[in-house]
LUMSE-428557 format. One record per residue (C-alpha): residue number from 1; residue in one letter; chain; x, y, z. Coordinates in Angstrom, 2 decimals. Example, Ala and Ser with C-alpha at 12.3 -4.5 7.8 and 13.67 -1.06 7.14 Angstrom:
{pt 1, A, A, {12.30, -4.50, 7.80}}
{pt 2, S, A, {13.67, -1.06, 7.14}}
This chain:
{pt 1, X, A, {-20.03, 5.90, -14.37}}
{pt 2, X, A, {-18.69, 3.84, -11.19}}
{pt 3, X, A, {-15.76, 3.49, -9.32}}
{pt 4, X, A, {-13.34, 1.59, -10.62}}
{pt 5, X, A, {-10.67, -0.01, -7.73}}
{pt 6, X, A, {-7.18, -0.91, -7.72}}
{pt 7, X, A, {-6.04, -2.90, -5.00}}
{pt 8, X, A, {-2.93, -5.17, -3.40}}
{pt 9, X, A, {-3.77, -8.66, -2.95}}
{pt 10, X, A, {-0.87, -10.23, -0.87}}
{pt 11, X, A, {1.04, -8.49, 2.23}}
{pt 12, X, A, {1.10, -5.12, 0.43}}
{pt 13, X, A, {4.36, -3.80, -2.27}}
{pt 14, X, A, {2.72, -5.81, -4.73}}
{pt 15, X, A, {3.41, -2.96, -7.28}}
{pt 16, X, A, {0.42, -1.12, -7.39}}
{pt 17, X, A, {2.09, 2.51, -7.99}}
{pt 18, X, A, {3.26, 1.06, -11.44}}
{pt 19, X, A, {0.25, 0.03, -12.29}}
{pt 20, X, A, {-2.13, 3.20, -11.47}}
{pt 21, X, A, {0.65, 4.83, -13.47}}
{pt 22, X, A, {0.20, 3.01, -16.44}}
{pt 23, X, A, {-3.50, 3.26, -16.28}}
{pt 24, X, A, {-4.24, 6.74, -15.10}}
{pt 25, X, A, {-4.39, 8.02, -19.07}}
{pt 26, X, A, {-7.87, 6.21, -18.84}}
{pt 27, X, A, {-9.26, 7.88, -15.95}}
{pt 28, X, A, {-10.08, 11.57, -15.24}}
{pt 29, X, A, {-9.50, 11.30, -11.53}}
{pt 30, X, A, {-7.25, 8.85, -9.18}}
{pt 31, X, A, {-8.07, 9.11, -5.25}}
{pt 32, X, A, {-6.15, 7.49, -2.76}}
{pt 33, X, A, {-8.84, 5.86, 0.04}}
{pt 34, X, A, {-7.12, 4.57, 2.64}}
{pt 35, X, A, {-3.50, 4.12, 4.70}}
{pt 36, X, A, {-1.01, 7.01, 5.07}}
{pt 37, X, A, {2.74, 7.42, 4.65}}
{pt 38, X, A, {3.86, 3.70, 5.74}}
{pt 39, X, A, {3.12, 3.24, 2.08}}
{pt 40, X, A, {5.20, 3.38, -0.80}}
{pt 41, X, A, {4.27, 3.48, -4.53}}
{pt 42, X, A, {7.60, 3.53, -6.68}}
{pt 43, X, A, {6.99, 4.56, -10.26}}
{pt 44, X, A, {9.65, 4.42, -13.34}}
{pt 45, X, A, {10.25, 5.46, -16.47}}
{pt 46, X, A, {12.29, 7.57, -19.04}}
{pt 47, X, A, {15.18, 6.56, -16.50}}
{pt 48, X, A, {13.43, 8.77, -13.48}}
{pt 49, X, A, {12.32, 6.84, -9.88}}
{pt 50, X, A, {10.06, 8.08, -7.99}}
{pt 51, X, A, {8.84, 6.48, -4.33}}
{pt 52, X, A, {5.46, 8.07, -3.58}}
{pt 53, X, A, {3.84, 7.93, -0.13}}
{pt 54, X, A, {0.13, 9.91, 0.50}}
{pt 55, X, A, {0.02, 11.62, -3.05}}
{pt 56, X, A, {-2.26, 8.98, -5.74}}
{pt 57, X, A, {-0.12, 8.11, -8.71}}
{pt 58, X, A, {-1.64, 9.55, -10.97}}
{pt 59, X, A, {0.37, 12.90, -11.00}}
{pt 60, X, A, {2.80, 12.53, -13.48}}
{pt 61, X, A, {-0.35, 12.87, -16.20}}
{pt 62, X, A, {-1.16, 16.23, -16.28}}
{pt 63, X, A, {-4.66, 16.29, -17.57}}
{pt 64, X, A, {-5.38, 13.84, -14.16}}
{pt 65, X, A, {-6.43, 15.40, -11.39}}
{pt 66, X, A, {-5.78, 13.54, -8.25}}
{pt 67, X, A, {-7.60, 13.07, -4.85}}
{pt 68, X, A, {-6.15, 12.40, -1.41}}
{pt 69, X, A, {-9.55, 11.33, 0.11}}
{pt 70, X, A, {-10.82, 11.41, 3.90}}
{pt 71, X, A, {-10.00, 8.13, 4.82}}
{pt 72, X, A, {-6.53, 8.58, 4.39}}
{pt 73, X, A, {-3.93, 9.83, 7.19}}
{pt 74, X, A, {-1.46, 12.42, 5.95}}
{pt 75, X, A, {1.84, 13.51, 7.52}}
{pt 76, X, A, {2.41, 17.41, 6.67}}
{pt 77, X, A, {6.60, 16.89, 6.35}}
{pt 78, X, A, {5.94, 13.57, 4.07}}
{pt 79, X, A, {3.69, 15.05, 2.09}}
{pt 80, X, A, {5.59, 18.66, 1.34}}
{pt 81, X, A, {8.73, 16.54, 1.06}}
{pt 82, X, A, {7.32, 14.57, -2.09}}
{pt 83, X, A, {6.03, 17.66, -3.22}}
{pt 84, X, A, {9.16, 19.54, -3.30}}
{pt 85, X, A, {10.77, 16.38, -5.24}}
{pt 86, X, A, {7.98, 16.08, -7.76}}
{pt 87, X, A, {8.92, 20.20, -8.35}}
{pt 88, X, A, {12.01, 19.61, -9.02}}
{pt 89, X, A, {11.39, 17.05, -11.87}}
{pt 90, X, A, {8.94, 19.82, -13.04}}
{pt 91, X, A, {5.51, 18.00, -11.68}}
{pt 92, X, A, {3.58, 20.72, -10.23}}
{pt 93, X, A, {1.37, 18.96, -7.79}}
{pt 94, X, A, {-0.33, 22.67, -7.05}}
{pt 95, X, A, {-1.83, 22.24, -10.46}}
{pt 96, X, A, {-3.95, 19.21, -9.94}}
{pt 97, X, A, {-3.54, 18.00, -6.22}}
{pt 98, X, A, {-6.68, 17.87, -3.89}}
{pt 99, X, A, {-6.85, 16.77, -0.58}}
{pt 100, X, A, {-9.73, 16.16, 1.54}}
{pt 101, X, A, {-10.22, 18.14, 4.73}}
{pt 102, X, A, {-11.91, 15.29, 6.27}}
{pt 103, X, A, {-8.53, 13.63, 6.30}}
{pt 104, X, A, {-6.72, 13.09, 9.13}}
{pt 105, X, A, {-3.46, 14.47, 10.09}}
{pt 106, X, A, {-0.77, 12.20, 11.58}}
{pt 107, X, A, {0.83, 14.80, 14.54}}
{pt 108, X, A, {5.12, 14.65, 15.22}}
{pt 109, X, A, {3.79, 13.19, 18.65}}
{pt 110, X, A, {1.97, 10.49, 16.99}}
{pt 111, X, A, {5.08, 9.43, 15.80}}
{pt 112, X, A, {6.56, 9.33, 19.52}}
{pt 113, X, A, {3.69, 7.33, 20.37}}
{pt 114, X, A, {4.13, 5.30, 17.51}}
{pt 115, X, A, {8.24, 4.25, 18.85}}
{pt 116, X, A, {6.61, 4.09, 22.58}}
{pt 117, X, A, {4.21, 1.28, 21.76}}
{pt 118, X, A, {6.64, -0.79, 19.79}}
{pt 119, X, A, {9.61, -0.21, 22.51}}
{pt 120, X, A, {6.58, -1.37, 25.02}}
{pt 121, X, A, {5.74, -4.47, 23.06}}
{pt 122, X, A, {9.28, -5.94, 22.78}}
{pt 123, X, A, {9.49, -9.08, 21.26}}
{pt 124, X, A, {5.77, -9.20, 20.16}}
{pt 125, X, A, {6.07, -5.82, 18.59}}
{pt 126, X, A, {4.04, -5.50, 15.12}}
{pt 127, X, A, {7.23, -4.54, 12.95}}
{pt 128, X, A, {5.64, -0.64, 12.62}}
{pt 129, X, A, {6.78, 1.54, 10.20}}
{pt 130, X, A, {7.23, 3.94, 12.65}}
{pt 131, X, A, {5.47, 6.63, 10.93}}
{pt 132, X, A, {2.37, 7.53, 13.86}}
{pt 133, X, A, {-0.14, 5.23, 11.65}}
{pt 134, X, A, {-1.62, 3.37, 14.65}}
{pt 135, X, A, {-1.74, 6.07, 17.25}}
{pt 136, X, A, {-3.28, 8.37, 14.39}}
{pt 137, X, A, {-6.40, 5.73, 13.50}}
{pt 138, X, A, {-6.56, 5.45, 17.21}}
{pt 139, X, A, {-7.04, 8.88, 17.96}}
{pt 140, X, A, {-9.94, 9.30, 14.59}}
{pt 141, X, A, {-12.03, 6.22, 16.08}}
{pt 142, X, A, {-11.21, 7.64, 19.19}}
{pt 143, X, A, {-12.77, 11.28, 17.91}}
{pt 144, X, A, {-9.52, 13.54, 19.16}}
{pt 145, X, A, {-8.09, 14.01, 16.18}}
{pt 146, X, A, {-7.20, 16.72, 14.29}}
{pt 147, X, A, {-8.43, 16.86, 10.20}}
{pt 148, X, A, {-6.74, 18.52, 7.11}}
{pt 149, X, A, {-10.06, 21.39, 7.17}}
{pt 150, X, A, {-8.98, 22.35, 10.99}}
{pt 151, X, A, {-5.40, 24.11, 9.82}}
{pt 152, X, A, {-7.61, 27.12, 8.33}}
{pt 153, X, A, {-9.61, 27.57, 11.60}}
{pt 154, X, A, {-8.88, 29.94, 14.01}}
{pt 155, X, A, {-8.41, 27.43, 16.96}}
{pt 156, X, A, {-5.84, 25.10, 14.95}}
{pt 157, X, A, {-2.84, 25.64, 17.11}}
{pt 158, X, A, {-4.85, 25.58, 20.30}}
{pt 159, X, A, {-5.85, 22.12, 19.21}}
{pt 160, X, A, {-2.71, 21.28, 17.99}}
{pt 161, X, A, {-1.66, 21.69, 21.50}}
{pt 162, X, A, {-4.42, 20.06, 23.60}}
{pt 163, X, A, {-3.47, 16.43, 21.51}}
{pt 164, X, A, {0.37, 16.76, 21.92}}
{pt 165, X, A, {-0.34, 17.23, 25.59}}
{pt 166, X, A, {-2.39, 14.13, 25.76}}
{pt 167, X, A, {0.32, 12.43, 23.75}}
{pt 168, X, A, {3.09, 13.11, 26.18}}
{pt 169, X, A, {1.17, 12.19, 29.44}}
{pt 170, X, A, {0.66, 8.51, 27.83}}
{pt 171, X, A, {4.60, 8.65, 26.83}}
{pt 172, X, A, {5.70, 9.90, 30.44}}
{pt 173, X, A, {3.61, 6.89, 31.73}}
{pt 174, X, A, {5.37, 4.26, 29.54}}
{pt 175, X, A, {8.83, 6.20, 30.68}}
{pt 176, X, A, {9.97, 6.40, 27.55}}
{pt 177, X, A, {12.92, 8.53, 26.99}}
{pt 178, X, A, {12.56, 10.27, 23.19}}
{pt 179, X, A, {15.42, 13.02, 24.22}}
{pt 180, X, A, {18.01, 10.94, 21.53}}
{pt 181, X, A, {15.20, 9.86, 19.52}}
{pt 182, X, A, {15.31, 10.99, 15.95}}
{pt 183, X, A, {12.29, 11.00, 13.71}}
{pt 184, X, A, {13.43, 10.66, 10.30}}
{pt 185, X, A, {17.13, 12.26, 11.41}}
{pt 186, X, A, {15.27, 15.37, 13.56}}
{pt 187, X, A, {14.95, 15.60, 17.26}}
{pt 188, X, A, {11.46, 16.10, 18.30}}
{pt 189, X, A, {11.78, 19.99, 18.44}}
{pt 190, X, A, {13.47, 20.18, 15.14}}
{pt 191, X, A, {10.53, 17.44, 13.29}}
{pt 192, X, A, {7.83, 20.01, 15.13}}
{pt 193, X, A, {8.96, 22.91, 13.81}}
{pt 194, X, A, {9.29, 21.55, 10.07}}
{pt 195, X, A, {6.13, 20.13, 10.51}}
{pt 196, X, A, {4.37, 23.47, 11.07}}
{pt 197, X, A, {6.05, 25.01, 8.39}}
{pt 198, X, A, {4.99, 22.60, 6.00}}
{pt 199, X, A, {1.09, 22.90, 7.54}}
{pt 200, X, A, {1.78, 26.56, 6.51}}
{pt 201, X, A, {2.31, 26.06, 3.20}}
{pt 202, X, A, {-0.09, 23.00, 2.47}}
{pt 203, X, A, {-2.71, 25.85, 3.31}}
{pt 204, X, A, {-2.22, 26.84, -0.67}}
{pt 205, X, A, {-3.33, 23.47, -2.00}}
{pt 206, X, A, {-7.19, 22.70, -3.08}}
{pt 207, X, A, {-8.62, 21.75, 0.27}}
{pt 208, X, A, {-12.38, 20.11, -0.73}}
{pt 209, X, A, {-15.16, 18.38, 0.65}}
{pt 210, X, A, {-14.13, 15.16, -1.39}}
{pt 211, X, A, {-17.17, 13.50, -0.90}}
{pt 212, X, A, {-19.32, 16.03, -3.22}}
{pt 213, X, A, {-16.02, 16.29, -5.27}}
{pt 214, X, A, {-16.24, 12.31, -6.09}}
{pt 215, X, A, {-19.93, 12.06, -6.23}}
{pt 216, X, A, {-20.37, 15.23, -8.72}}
{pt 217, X, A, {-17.18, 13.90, -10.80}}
{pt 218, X, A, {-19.71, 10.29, -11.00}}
{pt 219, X, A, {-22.66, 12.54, -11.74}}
{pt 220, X, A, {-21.15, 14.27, -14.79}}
{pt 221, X, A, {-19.85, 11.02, -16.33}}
{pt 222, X, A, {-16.01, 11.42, -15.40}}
{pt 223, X, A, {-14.07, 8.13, -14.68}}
{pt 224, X, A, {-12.58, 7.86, -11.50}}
{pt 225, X, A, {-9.84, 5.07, -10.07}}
{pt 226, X, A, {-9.85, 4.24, -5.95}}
{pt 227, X, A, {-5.84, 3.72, -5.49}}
{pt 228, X, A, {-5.49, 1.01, -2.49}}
{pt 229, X, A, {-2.03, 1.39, -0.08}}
{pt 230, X, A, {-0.75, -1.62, 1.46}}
{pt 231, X, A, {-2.70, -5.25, 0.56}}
{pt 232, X, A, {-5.56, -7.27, 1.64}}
{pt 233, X, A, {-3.56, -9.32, 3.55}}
{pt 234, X, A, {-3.03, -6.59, 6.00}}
{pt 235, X, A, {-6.61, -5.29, 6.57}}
{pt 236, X, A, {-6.92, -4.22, 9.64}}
{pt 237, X, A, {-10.08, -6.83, 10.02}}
{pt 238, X, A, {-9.42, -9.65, 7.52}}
{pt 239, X, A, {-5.75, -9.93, 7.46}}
{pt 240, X, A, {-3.23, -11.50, 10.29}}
{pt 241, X, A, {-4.11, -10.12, 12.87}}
{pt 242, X, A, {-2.60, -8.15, 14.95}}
{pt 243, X, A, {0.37, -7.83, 12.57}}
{pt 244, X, A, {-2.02, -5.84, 10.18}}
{pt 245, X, A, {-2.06, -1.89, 9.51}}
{pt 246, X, A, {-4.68, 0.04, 10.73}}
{pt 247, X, A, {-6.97, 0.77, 8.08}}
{pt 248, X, A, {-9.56, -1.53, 5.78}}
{pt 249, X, A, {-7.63, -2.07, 2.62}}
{pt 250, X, A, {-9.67, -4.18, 0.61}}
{pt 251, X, A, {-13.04, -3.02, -1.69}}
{pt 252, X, A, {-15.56, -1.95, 1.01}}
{pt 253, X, A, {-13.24, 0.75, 1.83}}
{pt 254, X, A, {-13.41, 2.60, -0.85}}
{pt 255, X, A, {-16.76, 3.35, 0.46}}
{pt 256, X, A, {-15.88, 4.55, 3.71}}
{pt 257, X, A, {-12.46, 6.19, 2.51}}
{pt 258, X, A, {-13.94, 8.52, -0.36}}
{pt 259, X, A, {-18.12, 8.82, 0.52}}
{pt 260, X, A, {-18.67, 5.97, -2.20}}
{pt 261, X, A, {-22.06, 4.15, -2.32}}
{pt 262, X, A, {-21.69, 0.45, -2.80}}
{pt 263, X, A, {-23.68, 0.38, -6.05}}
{pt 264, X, A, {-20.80, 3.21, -7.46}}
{pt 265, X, A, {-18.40, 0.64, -7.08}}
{pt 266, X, A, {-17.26, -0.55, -10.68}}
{pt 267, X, A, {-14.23, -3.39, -11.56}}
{pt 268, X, A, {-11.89, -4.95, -9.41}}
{pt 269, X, A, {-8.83, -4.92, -10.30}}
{pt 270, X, A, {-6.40, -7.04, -7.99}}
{pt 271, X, A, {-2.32, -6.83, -8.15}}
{pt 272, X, A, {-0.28, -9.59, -7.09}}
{pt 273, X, A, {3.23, -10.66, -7.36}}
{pt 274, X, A, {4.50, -13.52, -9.36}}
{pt 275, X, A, {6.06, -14.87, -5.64}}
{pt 276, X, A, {5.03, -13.55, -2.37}}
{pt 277, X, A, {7.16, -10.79, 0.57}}
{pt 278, X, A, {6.18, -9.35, 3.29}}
{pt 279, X, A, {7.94, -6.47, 5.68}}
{pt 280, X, A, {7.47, -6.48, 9.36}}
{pt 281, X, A, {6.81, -9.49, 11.51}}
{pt 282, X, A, {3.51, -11.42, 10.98}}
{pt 283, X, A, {2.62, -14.90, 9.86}}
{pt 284, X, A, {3.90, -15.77, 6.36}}
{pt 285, X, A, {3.36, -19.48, 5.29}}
{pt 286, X, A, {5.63, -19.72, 2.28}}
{pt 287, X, A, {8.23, -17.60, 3.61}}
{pt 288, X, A, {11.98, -19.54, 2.39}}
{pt 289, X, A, {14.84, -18.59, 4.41}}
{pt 290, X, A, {16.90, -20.58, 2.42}}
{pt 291, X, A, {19.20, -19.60, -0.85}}
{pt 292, X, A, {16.22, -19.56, -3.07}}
{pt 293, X, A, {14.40, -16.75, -0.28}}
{pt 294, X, A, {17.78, -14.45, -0.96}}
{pt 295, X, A, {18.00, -15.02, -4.75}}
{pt 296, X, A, {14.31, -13.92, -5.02}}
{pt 297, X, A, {15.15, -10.72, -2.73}}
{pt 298, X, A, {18.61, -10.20, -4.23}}
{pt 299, X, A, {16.66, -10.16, -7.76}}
{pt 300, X, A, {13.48, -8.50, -6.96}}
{pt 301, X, A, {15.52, -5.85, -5.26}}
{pt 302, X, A, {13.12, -6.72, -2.29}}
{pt 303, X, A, {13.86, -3.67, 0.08}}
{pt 304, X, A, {10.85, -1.54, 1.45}}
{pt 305, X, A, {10.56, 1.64, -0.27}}
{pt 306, X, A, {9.08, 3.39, 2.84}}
{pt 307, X, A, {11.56, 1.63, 5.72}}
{pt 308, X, A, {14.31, 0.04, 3.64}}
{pt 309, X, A, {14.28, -2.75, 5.35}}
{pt 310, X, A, {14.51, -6.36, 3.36}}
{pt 311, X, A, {11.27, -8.14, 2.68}}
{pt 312, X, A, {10.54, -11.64, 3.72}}
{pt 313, X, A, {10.41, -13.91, 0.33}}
{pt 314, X, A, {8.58, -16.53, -0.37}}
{pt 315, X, A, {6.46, -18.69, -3.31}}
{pt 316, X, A, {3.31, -17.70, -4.35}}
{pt 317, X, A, {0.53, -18.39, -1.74}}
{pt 318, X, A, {-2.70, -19.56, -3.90}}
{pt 319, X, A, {-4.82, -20.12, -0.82}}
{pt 320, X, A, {-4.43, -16.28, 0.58}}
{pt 321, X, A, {-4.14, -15.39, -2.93}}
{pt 322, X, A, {-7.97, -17.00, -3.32}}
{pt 323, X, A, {-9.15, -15.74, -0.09}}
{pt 324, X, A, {-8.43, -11.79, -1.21}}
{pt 325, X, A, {-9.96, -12.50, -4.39}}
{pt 326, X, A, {-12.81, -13.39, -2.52}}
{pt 327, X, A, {-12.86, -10.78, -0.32}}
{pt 328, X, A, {-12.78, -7.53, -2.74}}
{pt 329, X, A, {-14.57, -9.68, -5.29}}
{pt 330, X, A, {-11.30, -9.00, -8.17}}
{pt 331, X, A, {-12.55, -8.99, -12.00}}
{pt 332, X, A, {-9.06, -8.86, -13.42}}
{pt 333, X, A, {-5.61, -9.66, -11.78}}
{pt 334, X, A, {-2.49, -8.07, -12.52}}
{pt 335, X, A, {0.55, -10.30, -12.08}}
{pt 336, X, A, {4.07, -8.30, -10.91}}
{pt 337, X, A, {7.52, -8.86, -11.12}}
{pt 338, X, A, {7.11, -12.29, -13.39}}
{pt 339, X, A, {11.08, -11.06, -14.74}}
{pt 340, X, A, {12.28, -12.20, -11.12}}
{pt 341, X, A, {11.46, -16.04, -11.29}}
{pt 342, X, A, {13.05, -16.09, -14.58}}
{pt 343, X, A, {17.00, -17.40, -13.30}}
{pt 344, X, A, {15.07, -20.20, -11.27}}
{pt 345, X, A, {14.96, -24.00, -13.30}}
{pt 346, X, A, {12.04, -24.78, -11.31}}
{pt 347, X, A, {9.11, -23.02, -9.37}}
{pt 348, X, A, {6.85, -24.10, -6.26}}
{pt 349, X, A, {3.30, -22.73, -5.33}}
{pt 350, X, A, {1.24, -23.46, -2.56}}
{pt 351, X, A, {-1.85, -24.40, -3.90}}
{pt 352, X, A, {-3.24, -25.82, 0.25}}
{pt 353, X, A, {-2.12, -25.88, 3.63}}
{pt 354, X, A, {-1.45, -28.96, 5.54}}
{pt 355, X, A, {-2.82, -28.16, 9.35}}
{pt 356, X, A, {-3.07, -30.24, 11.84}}
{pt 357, X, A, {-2.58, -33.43, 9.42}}
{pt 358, X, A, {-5.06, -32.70, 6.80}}
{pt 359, X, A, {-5.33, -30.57, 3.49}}
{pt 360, X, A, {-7.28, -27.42, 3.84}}
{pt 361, X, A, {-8.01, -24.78, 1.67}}
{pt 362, X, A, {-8.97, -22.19, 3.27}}
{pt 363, X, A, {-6.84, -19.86, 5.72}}
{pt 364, X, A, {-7.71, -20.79, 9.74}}
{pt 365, X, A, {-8.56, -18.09, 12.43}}
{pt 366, X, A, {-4.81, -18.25, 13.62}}
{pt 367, X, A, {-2.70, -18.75, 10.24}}
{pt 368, X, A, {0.50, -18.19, 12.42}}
{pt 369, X, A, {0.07, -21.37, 14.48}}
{pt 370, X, A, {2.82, -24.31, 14.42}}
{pt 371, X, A, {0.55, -27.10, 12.71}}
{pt 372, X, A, {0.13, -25.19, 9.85}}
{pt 373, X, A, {2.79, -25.54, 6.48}}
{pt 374, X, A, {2.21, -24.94, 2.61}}
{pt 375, X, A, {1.69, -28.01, 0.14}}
{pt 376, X, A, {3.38, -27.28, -2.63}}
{pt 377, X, A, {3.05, -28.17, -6.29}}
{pt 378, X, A, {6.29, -27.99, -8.05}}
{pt 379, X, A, {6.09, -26.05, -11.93}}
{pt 380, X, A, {8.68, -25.76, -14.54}}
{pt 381, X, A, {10.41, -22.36, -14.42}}
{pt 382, X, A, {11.18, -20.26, -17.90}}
{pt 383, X, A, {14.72, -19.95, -17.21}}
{pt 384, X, A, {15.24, -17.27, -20.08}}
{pt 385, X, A, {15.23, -13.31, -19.17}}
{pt 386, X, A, {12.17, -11.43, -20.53}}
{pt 387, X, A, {12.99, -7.76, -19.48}}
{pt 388, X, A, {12.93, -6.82, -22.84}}
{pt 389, X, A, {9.72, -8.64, -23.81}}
{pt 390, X, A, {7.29, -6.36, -25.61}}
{pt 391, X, A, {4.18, -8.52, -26.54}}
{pt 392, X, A, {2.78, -11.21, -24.57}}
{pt 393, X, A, {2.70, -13.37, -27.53}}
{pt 394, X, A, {6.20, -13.63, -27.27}}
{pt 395, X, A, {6.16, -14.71, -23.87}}
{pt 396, X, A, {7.73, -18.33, -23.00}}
{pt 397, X, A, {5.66, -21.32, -23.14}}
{pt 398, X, A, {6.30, -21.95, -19.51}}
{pt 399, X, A, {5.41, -18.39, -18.68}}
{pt 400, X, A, {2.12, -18.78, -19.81}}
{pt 401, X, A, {1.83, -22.15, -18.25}}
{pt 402, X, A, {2.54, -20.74, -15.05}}
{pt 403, X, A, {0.14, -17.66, -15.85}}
{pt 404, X, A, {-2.67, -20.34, -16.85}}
{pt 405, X, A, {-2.12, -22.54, -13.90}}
{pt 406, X, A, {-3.03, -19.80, -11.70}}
{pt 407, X, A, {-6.09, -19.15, -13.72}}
{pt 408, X, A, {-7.09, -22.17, -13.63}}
{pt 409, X, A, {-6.68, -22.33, -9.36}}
{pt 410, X, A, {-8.28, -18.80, -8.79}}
{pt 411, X, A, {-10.69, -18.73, -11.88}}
{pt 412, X, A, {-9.77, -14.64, -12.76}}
{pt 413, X, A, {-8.00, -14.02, -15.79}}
{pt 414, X, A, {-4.79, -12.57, -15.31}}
{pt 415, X, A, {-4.96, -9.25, -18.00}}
{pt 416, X, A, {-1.72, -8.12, -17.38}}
{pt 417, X, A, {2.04, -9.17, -16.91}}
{pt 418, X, A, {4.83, -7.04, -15.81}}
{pt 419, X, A, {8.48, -8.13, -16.59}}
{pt 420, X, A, {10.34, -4.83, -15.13}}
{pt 421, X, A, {9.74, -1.66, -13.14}}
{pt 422, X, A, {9.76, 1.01, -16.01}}
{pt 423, X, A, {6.08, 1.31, -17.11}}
{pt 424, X, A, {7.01, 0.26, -20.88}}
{pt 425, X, A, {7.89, -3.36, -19.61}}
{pt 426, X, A, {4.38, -3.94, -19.21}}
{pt 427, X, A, {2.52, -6.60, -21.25}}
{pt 428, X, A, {-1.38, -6.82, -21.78}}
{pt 429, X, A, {-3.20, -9.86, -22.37}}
């Protein structure tokens, strides 16, 4: 058996949660390889939401037992929090929840850090969650940080101590006054002491090495899914740089994020929206902020699930689109949210970029640079809902001439079409 991987292939909410969800019945294990709590997986059906952040989406099927692996950062509070609300729609996450020890643990002061650099930046700030991502990759390549296997040693809170220290000398330096800051509604103090309490209790969960856990699984024939947070887009080497999060979201890391070889690595399987968002600041050629940007974010209910904040909306980028494809080498794409285009008459997609005066198709070192805009070809929209659509082969005849144009551009089939959130509006081609 190999390692099959699930993946976003635009600037990350492409709905990925959904679609491990729908999937997981196929697969005896889903891990989670890479990011932390800036992302947000939001999963529904039988009338239930659910926004998950660290823990793979794969627990609501009981018979799947799910992996948070090493190269994933975890916040304690997060993590208890969607714990406690998975308990009390009776998911158990006690029952089949493991997380890797090699993971790394994102500190309260992290999250200080995390408000310092961004106040420090000012107008070029990177748009950060806010949730300690950056100053907790920072601190692993930087080798002070503090893994998921130290809470059970002896020395943890003597640690614990020696990196908030270091934390608050760099925060006195930048002057920045946290007294009335309030991470997610606590003071400091308050955040600290929940924190701890929830390290206490995370001490009941299955703590492995997840590197023999994953290789064994592979050994004894078991299937496993790699869950990807965020999107290629905002790799942390191959995406827009420096407005990018700080871990390598595309293929390869599912290598470095659960001990994978690269010959265990199995089908591709890429997500993208029928249109394109994007939250945070950061170069975004198609971006409209026009009526037809609003309509798609009014529709699309284009809000982050992790920040709130609205997403940026644009038409569907073909050249990035191509260039992620390429990068994680997708078998199969999964196109999202194809219900939201239906009120428009007609639809654009960039299919080039005009830079500097000529037609390229290929995205330049510096994609945020003025001489760059989309060229556009214009398609004819559906302009009929299909929420309630239950087999592709009633889909629209423009639908699928949309769906087979970008086949045609990217040459991957597109195997499956989603026309609403709840998992049953799902269509498979």
């Amino acid at each position: 058996m190999k390692v099959d991987v699930l993946l976003g292939l635009q600037w990350g909410d492409e709905g990925k949660g959904k679609i491990v969800d729908v999937l997981t019945p196929k697969y005896d294990i889903i891990a989670r390889f890479q990011g932390g709590p800036n992302a947000g997986h939001t999963i529904e059906f039988d009338g239930k939401k659910f926004v998950l952040h660290t823990i793979p989406s794969g627990i609501f099927n009981k018979g799947t037992q799910n992996v948070i692996g090493n190269g994933v950062i975890v916040d304690p509070c997060i993590l208890k929090e969607e714990i406690d609300t998975l308990l009390q729609s009776n998911i158990n996450a006690l029952d089949n929840l493991y997380i890797s020890k090699k993971a790394h643990l994102i500190l309260p002061s992290h999250r200080l850090l995390d408000a310092t650099y961004e106040k420090e930046k000012g107008k070029s700030k990177i748009g950060s969650t806010l949730k300690g991502i950056g100053p907790t990759y920072s601190d692993k390549t930087g080798r002070t940080g503090i893994r998921f296997g130290d809470i059970i040693s002896n020395d943890f809170i003597e640690k614990y101590k020696k990196l908030k220290s270091d934390h608050f000398k760099i925060i006195d330096f930048y002057k920045f006054d946290f007294k009335d800051y309030k991470i997610d509604g606590f003071a400091f103090d308050e955040y600290e002491e929940k924190w701890l309490k929830a390290i206490a209790e995370l001490k009941e969960f299955k703590l492995i090495d997840s590197e023999y856990f994953i290789n064994e699984a592979l050994q004894q024939g078991k299937s496993i899914l790699a869950e990807g947070a965020q999107g290629t887009m905002l790799d942390v080497d191959f995406g827009s740089y420096p407005f990018v999060t700080s871990s390598n979201t595309i293929a390869s890391g599912v290598c470095s994020g659960l001990g994978v070889a690269p010959k265990n690595i199995g089908k591709v399987l890429g997500i993208f929206k029928a249109y394109c968002t994007r939250v945070g600041s950061g170069p975004f050629p198609t971006e409209l902020n026009d009526a037809d940007g609003e309509k798609l974010r009014k529709i699309g209910r284009e809000f982050g699930s992790t920040t709130g904040r609205p997403r940026r909306c644009g038409w569907l980028d073909l050249t990035a689109l191509k260039y992620s494809i390429m990068l994680n080498g997708v078998d199969e794409l999964m196109m999202m949210k194809a219900d939201v285009m239906s009120p428009f008459e007609k639809l654009k997609v960039s299919t080039k970029y005009n830079f500097n005066g000529e037609l390229i198709d290929n995205i330049p070192y510096d994609i945020s640079v003025s001489g760059l805009s989309p060229d556009y070809t214009e398609i004819d929209g559906w302009n009929v809902d299909i929420d309630n659509l239950t087999s592709i082969d009633d889909a629209p005849e423009k639908l699928m001439d949309y769906i087979k144009f970008i086949e045609k551009e990217v040459n991957v089939p597109v195997k499956i079409v989603s026309v609403g959130p709840d998992r049953k509006q799902t269509l498979i081609r």
